[in-house]
NUGULO-583224 format. One line per 5 residues: their letters; for each residue x, y, z of C-alpha. Coordinates in steps of 0.5 Angstrom, whole numbers. Each point is the difference from the previous one (the first is absolute). Layout:
# NUGULO-583224
A> X:Y:Z ~ ...
//
This chain:
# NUGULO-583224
XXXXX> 506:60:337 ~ 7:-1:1 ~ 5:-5:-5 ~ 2:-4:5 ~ 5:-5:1
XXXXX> -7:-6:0 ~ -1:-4:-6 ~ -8:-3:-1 ~ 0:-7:-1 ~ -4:-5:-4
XXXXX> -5:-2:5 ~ -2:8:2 ~ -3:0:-7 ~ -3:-5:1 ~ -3:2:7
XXXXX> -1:6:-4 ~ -7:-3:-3 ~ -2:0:7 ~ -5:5:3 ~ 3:4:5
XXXXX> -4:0:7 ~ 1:6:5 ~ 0:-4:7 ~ -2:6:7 ~ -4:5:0
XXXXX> -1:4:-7 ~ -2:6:3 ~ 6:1:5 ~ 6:-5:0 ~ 1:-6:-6
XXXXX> 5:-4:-3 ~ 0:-5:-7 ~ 5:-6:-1 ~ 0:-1:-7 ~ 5:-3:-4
XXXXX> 6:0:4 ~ -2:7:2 ~ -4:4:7 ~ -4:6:-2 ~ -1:4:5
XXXXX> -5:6:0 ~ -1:4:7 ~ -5:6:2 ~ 5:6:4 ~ -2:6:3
XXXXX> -4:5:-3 ~ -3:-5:-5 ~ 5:-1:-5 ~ 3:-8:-1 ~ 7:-3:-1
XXXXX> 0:-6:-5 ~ 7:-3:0 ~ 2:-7:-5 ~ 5:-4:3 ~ 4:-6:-3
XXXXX> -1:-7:5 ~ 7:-2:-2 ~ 5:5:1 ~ -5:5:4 ~ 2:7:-6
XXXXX> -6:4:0 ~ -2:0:-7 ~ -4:6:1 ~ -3:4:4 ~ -5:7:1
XXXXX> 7:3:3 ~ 2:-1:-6 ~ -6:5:-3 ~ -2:8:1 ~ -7:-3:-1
XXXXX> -4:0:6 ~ -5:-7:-1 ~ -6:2:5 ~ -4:-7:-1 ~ 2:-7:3
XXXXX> -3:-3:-8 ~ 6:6:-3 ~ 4:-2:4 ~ -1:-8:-1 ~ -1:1:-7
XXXXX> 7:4:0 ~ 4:-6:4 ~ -2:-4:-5 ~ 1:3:-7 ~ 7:1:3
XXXXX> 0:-8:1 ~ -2:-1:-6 ~ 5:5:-4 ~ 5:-5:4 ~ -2:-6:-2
XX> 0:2:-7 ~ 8:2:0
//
């Protein structure tokens, strides 16, 4: 996760409270708006899966598996890894 030049705000803590919902289909291609941010979490080739966290405001990516050596072979590692992202932001 990169520092950014993004703050988080007051009401982003707040949506915080809220649960995240994935919208799209889980099994290949979804994507969550929550609290200011878009999760998303996409099956590639070879049964491996992308996950990125991006910032509504700004656009930054505030994460990604690009980011990683690790391979996430299943969409729930994949959502789960978005999210602690997401999380870890929004703390600050």
């Amino acid at each position: 996760m990169s520092p950014g030049s993004t703050t988080v705000e007051d009401w982003q803590r707040s949506a915080a409270a809220l649960p995240i919902e994935w919208k799209g289909d889980l099994g290949d291609d979804c994507t969550a708006a929550w609290a200011g941010l878009t999760l998303r979490a996409e099956l590639m080739k070879r049964g491996s899966w992308w996950w990125a966290v991006y910032d509504d405001r700004s656009g930054e990516t505030l994460g990604s598996s690009n980011d990683s050596a690790d391979r996430v072979a299943t969409g729930k590692k994949a959502r789960l890894a978005a999210e602690r992202v997401a999380r870890e932001w929004l703390k600050g």
